[in-house]
Each structure stands twice: as structure tokens, then as C-alpha cells.
TIKOL-393578 format. One record per residue (C-alpha): residue in one letter; x, y, z. Coordinates in pm, whole numbers, padded with zeros to 5 digits, always signed. Layout:
% TIKOL-393578
AXYZ/...
END
This chain:
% TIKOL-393578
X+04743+02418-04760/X+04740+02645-04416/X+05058+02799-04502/X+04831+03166-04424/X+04690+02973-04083/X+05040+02883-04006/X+05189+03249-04071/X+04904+03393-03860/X+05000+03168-03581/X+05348+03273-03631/X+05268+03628-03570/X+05052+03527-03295/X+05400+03362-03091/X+05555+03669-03198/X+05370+03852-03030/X+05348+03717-02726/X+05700+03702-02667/X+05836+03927-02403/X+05554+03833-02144/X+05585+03698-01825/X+05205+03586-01772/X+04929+03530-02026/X+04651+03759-01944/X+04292+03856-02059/X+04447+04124-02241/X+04728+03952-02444/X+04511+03601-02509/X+04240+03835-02634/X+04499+04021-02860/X+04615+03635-02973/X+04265+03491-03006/X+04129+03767-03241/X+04447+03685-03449/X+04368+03315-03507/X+03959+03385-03503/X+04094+03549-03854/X+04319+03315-03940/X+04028+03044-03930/X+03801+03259-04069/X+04043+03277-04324/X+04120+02962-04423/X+03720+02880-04430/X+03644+02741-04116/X+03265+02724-04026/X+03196+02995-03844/X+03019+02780-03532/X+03351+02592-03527/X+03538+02905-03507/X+03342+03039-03193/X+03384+02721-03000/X+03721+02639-03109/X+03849+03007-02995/X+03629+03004-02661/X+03780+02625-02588/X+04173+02780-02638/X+04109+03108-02469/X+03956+02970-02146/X+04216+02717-02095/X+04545+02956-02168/X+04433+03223-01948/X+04602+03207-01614/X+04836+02969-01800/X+05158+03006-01608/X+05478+03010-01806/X+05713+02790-01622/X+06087+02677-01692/X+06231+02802-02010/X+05859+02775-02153/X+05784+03127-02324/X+05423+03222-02357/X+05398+03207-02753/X+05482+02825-02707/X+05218+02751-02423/X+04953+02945-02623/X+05051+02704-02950/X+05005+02429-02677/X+04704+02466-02610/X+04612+02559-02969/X+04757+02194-03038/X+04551+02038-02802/X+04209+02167-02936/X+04346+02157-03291/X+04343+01801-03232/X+04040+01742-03034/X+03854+01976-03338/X+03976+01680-03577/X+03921+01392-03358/X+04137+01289-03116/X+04304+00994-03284/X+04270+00797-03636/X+03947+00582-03659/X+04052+00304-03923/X+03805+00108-04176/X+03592-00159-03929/X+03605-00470-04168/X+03524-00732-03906/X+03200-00828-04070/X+03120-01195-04232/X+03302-01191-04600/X+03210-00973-04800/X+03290-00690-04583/X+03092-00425-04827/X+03275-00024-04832/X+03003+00214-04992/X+03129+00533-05141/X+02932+00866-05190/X+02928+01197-05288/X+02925+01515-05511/X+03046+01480-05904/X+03414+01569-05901/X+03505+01502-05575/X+03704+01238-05628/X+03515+00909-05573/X+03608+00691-05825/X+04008+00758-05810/X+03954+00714-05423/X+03795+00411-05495/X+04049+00258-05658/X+04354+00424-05372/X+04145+00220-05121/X+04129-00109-05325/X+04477-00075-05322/X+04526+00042-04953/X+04343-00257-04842/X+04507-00509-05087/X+04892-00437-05008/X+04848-00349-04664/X+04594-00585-04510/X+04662-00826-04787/X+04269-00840-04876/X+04082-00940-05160/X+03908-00707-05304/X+03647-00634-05595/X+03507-00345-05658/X+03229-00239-05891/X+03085+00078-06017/X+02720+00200-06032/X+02748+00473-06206/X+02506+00459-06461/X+02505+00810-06574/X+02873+00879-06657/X+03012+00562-06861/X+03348+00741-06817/X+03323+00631-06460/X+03269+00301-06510/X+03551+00250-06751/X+03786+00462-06537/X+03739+00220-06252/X+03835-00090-06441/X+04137+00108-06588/X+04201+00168-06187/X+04163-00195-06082/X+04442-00274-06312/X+04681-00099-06224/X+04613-00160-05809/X+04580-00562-05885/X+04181-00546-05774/X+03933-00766-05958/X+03634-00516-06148/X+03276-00637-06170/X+03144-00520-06456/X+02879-00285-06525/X+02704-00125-06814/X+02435+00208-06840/X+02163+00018-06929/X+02149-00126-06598/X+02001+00000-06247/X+02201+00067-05962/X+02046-00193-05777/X+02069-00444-06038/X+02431-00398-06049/X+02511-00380-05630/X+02321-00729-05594/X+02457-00884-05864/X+02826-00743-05774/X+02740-00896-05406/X+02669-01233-05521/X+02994-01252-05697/X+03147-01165-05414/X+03031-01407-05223/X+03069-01688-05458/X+03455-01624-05501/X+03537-01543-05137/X+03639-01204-05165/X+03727-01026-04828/X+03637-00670-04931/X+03319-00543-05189/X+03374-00179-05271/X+03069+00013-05447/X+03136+00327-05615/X+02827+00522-05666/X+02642+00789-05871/X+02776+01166-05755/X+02599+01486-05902/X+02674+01811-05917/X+02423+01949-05655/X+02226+01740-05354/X+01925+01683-05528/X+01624+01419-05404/X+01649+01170-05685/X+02048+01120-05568/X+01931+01078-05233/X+01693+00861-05293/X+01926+00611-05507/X+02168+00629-05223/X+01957+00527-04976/X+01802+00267-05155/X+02154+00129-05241/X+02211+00134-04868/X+01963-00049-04759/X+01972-00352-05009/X+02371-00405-04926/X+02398-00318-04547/X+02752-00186-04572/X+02981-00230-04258/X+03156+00126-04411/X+02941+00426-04603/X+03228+00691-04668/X+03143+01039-04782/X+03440+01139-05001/X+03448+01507-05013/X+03695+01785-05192/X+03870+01974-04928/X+03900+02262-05194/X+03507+02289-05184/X+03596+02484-04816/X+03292+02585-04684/X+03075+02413-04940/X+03190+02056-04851/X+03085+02077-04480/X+02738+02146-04565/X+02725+01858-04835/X+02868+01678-04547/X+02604+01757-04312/X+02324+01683-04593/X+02452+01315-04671/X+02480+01294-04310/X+02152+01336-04268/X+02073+01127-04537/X+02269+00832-04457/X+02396+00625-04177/X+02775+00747-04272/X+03087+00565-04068/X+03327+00813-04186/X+03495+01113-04427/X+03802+01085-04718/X+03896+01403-04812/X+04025+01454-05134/X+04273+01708-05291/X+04415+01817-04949/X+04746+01845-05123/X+04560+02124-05370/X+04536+02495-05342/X+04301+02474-05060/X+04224+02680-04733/X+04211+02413-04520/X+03882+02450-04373/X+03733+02153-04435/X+03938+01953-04262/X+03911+02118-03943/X+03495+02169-03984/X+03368+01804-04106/X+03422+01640-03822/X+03314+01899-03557/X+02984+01994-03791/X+02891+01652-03899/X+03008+01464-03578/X+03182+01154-03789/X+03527+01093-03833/X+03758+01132-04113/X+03922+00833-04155/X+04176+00924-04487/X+04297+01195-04670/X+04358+01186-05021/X+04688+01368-05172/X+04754+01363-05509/X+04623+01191-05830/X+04894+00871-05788/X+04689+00567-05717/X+04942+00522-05371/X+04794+00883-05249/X+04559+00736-04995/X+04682+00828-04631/X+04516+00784-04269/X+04403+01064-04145/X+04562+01118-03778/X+04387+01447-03619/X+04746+01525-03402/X+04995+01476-03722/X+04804+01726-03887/X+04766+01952-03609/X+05140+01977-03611/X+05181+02043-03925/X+04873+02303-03918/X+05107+02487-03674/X+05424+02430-03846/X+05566+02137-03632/X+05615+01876-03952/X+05474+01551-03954/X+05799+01290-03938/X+05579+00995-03812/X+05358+00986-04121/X+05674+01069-04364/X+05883+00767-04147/X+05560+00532-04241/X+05563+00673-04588/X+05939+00622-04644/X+05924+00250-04465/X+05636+00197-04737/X+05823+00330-05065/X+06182+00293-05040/X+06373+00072-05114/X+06605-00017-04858/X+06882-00152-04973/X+06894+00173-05213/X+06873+00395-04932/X+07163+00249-04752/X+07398+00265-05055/X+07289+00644-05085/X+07319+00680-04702/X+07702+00551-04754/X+07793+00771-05058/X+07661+01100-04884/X+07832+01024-04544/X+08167+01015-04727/X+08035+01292-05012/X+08227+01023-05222/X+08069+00837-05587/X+07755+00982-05582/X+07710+00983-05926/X+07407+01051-06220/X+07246+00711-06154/X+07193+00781-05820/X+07050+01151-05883/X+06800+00946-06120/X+06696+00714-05864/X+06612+00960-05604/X+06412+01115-05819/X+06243+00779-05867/X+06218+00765-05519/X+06121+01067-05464/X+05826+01068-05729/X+05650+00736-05536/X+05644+00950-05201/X+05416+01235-05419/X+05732+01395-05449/X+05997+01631-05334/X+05709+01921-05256/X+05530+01572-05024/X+05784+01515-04836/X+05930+01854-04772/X+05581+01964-04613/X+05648+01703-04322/X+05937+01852-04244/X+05927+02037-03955/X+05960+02452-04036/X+06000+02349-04408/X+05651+02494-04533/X+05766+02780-04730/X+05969+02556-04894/X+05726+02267-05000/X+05465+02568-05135/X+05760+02652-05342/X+05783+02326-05529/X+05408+02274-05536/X+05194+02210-05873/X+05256+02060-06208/X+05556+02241-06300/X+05732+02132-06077/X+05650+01730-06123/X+05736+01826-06499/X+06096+01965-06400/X+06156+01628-06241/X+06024+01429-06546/X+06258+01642-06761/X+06566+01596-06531/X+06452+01203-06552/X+06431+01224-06934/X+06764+01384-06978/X+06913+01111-06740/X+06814+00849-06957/X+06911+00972-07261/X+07268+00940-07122/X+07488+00583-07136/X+07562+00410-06839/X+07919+00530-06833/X+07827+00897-06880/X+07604+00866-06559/X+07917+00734-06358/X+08178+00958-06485/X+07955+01315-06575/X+08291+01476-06650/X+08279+01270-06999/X+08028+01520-07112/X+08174+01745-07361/X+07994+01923-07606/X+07937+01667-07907/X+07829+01438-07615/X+07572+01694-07466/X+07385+01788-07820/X+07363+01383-07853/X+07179+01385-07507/X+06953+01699-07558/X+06803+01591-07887/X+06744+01244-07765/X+06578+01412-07488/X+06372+01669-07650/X+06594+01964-07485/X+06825+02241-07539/X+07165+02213-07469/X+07167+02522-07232/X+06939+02235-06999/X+07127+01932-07036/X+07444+02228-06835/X+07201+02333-06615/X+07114+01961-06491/X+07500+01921-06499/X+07541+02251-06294/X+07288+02120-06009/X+07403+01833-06026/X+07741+01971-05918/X+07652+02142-05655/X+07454+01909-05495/X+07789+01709-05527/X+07967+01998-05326/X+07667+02027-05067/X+07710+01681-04954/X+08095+01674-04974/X+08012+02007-04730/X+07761+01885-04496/X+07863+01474-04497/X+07791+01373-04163/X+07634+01692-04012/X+07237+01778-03988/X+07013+01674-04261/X+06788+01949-04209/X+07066+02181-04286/X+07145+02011-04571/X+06793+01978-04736/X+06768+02352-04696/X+07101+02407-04884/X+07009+02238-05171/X+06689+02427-05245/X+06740+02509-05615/X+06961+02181-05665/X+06696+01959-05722/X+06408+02014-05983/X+06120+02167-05845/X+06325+02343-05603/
END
């Protein structure tokens, strides 16, 4: 996502370099560059005029003082109204309501409601410790209703049941009262989605609305949709009372548009962004991370909060140790960061907020590459525990033992061994020097890579 946007703005810094002022001439040069670049990546095209006129009228004149080049006040300023475009700051779920504080979720077919339902269940239940129950009334796809029960298993949320004989409204009230009557904190309702905006969806909605009186109505909409989702945006807008936007599949093979439209076109706020079909892929949206990563700045805040929620720590400080010294780093430890690695959406995730690491997370993007690391994983376990402390065991009887009880050739049991070396050297090499150095070195050393 906005790895053109970002390359645009690149060019746009490059081209600014070598003057002393920013005038009408050069901003106008620069401004025409990222009016294309936004077209581009499927911004609306009223968000595009006022976003350009907002940057252009406050860089001109812009004086370029100290050791500040011109490129780097224009991307400034771009920062700035990147950020106010989005929001400003992250507006969080208002729960302060009398129990049960009631979340109601809508949108298009496909977009992602039900697996968002159950990423927020289990947002709100490990991090704000709340009990929650959620229920689907989605009468017209069973599927959904038996997907969310398989969801509140495996986040530790209670399910009220539902069945397709029933009406929406039969099922919200009677999902309500159970709430109630066993204290829970949080009631979240996943509803009906089509596959168009059509009347009789509308209708249902707003009906559902008014009987529960929800403190949150969330429109959950696919970033990939581009263009397409703002206007569905604006429509349920319209429709309903809405407190605020998830947007779905922002880690997909999307433009970006939508993210920097919805809120400017629909005037409410996102408040998460969904990444990834893990039920832990559920962050807060926060308009001025993602304005430096839109401009290739990284996003180390979000990936501190992400590590501080995944890692284990004790883990990380053993690893810390062994790739200080480059000493007794061994398989095991190649398998757990994999591990580790796979809970933080994995290596392509983190890479992205990174600063200047972009190319290199749209490298290890998609399914092949999560399949690499399950391989890697596979082959790791089909070793003993000794052979995963002391690799240089491995001789050939051993390494046909390991690649039929993996399901691989021989030829990748070496090249695991062969990355695995290197990565060996690389720390050895870089112990103690600049992690960003060394992350870039071992691109190719890690699955995915």
C-alpha cells in the first residue's frame, strides 16, 4: 500500500533539491507531481483539490532555514495536511455508557465485518479486560453466523446464538437482554451486509438502530474498494448516525485511497484499521503514524506497541544476548523468531514500519511468503532437539530423515541450512552495530525475504 504515492513523493524531494527558496514555479512543478500521485492511488478527486490547494498555499514563501533543504520542508508540510486529511489524532471506541455498552457493525458483503467483529471482541477483551458477547444477525448467510461463533472461540468472547429463521430484531433484543442479565460490559452486533446499497438493507439497519441505541455504529469498509468505499461511506452515512470507520484489508494490494478520502468525504473518524486475516490484526488508527509511513518515515511507535503486545520478553532478551556476542544462536532460536515474527503479521508487518524499508516489506508481501515461513517452521520441527543446537550434526542420512518428515526435498532442508548460516555470519558481523544495517543485510536470509 502507497509504495507508488511514496515513490512520487520521492521524486518530488528530488526535485527540489538544489533550491534556495520555494517558489510559485517549483511548488507548482511539486504539486502537479503529488495531484498525480493521489489521483493515482484513488483519492477522491474533491479531496485531491483541497488537499493540494491546503499544501501549496502554505509552502510557498516557505523559507529554507539551517541545514533544512527544500524537498524536506515541502514533505513537511505535506505531513502536516496528510495528517489533518486523516484526522488529526486517534478517536478511540466511547464505551462509557450504562452496561451493556452496545458496538453496531455495518456494511457491504465482503468487507470484512464479521472477522472484524470478532478482532474487536478480542481488542476489547485483552486490552480493556471487558466482557464481551457478541451476536450475529445475519439471517441471510448462515455461514456468517457460524463463522462468528467459530471466532468467539478462539478470542475467549461468549456467542449468542442465532438461527435464519429468525428476524433481525428478534435476535438484537433478545441478544440485549442476555446481556444485561449476565453483566456483560460490551454487546457487539454484527449485521446483514449486501453486495450493493439497496433500500431493504437500509431499512433493516436503521430499524436495528433504533431498537438498540448503540453508544458505537462502525461502518467497516474494504480499503481495496478505493474509490468505491468512500461513496458507500457517504451513503451509510447518510443513512445512519455512524461514530466511526474500520478499514479492512489495508495490508492488501490496495491504492490507498480510501484511507485518506473517508474521513475528509464523510466527516467521521476512522477509529481502526484492519491488517491481515489473524484474529490479533485489529490496530488503532493514528492519522500522523500513517502519514509517516505514507511518506516513507516508518511507523516505530505503533511497531514498539505491537512488539510490547506480542513478545515475549524474556525471549527477546536471551536473543538480544546471543546476537550482541554473535555467539549460540542456534536452530531453536531461528524457529522462535519465526514464531515471533508470525504473531506481529509477520516479517513483511513489521518491515513496513521501518523507516525507508518499503521496498523491502512489498518484497515479502502475500501468501507465498507466509508459506516460506511455515515451511522453514515445518522443517525445524522435523529436526531433534540436539540437531537444532548443534546444526553441524546434519549430514546427509540425517537431512533425507528431516525432508521426508517434512514433506521436502533435500536440496531445501541445505538451503534452510545455508540461510541459516549466513544469518549466523551477519550477526557475528554486525554484533553490536546498527540494527537497521543489519535487517537490510539479511534480506534473503530469512523466508519471505
Amino acid at each position: 500500500m502507497f509504495d507508488n504515492l511514496q515513490s512520487r513523493l520521492s521524486s518530488v524531494v528530488k526535485n527540489l533539491r538544489g533550491h534556495a527558496r520555494l517558489s510559485e514555479d517549483n511548488i507548482s512543478d511539486a504539486m502537479r507531481e503529488v495531484r498525480m500521485a493521489l489521483l493515482e492511488a484513488d483519492v477522491a478527486l474533491p479531496v485531491v483539490k483541497t488537499f493540494v490547494a491546503q499544501v501549496k498555499e502554505r509552502a510557498l514563501g516557505h523559507e529554507v532555514m539551517g541545514s533544512l533543504t527544500p524537498g524536506q520542508a515541502v514533505i513537511g508540510v505535506v505531513h502536516d495536511e496528510l495528517k489533518k486529511l486523516m484526522g488529526e489524532h486517534n478517536d478511540a471506541l466511547n464505551l462509557a455508557a450504562v452496561p451493556p455498552a452496545i458496538v453496531l457493525m455495518a456494511g457491504l458483503q465482503g468487507a470484512g465485518k464479521t472477522t472484524t467483529t470478532g478482532k474487536l471482541a478480542k481488542k476489547l477483551k485483552d486490552e480493556s479486560k471487558k466482557k464481551v458477547l457478541v451476536v450475529s444477525a445475519d439471517v441471510y448467510r448462515p455461514a456468517a453466523i457460524e463463522q462468528l461463533k467459530l471466532l468467539a472461540g478462539q478470542v475467549g468472547a461468549e456467542w449468542f446464538p442465532s438461527d435464519p429463521g429468525q428476524l433481525p430484531i428478534d435476535i438484537a433484543r433478545a441478544a440485549l437482554d442476555h446481556a444485561k442479565r449476565h453483566f456483560f460490559d460490551v454487546l457487539i452486533v454484527d449485521t446483514a451486509g449486501r453486495l450493493a446499497i439497496d433500500e431493504a438493507m437500509m431499512a433493516e439497519i436503521k430499524q436495528l438502530h433504533a431498537a438498540l441505541n448503540p453508544v458505537e455504529t462502525l461502518f467497516v469498509v474494504d480499503a481495496m474498494q478505493g474509490q468505491d468505499a468512500v461513496n458507500t461511506a457517504k451513503a451509510f452515512g447518510e443513512a445512519l448516525p455512524l461514530t466511526g470507520i474500520i478499514l479492512t484489508k489495508l495490508d492488501g494490494d490496495s491504492r490507498g485511497g480510501a484511507a485518506l478520502s473517508v474521513r475528509h468525504v464523510t466527516g467521521k473518524p476512522i477509529k481502526f484499521v484492519g491488517v491481515g486475516e489473524k484474529v490479533g490484526g485489529l490496530e488503532p488508527f493514528h492519522p500522523e503514524r500513517m502519514a509517516s509511513r505514507i511518506l516513507g518515515m516508518g511507523d516505530v511507535l505503533s511497531l514498539i506497541e505491537q512488539v510490547q503486545q506480542n513478545v515475549d520478553v524474556e525471549e527477546a532478551e536471551k536473543l538480544a544476548k546471543k546476537m550482541k556476542t554473535g555467539k549460540g544462536f542456534d536452530l531453536e532460536d531461528f524457529k522462535s523468531q519465526i514464531q515471533q515474527m508470525k504473531k506481529m503479521g509477520g516479517m513483511a508487518g513489521l518491515i513496513d514500519k521501518l523507516p525507508g524499508m518499503g521496498q523491502m516489506s512489498q518484497a515479502m508481501q502475500g501468501p507465498d511468503a507466509d508459506k516460506a515461513m511455515r515451511r522453514v517452521e515445518g522443517i525445524i520441527n522435523a529436526m531433534t532437539p540436539q540437531e537444532r543446537r548443534k546444526p553441524e550434526l546434519l549430514k546427509a542420512s540425517r537431512k533425507r530423515r528431516i525432508a521426508v518428515g517434512s514433506g521436502v526435498s533435500v536440496q531445501e532442508v541445505n538451503r534452510l541450512l545455508k540461510q541459516f548460516e549466513d544469518m549466523q555470519k551477519m550477526m557475528k558481523q554486525f554484533s553490536g552495530k546498527n540494527m537497521f544495517k543489519l535487517m537490510k543485510g539479511m534480506k534473503g536470509m530469512l523466508p519471505g525475504m
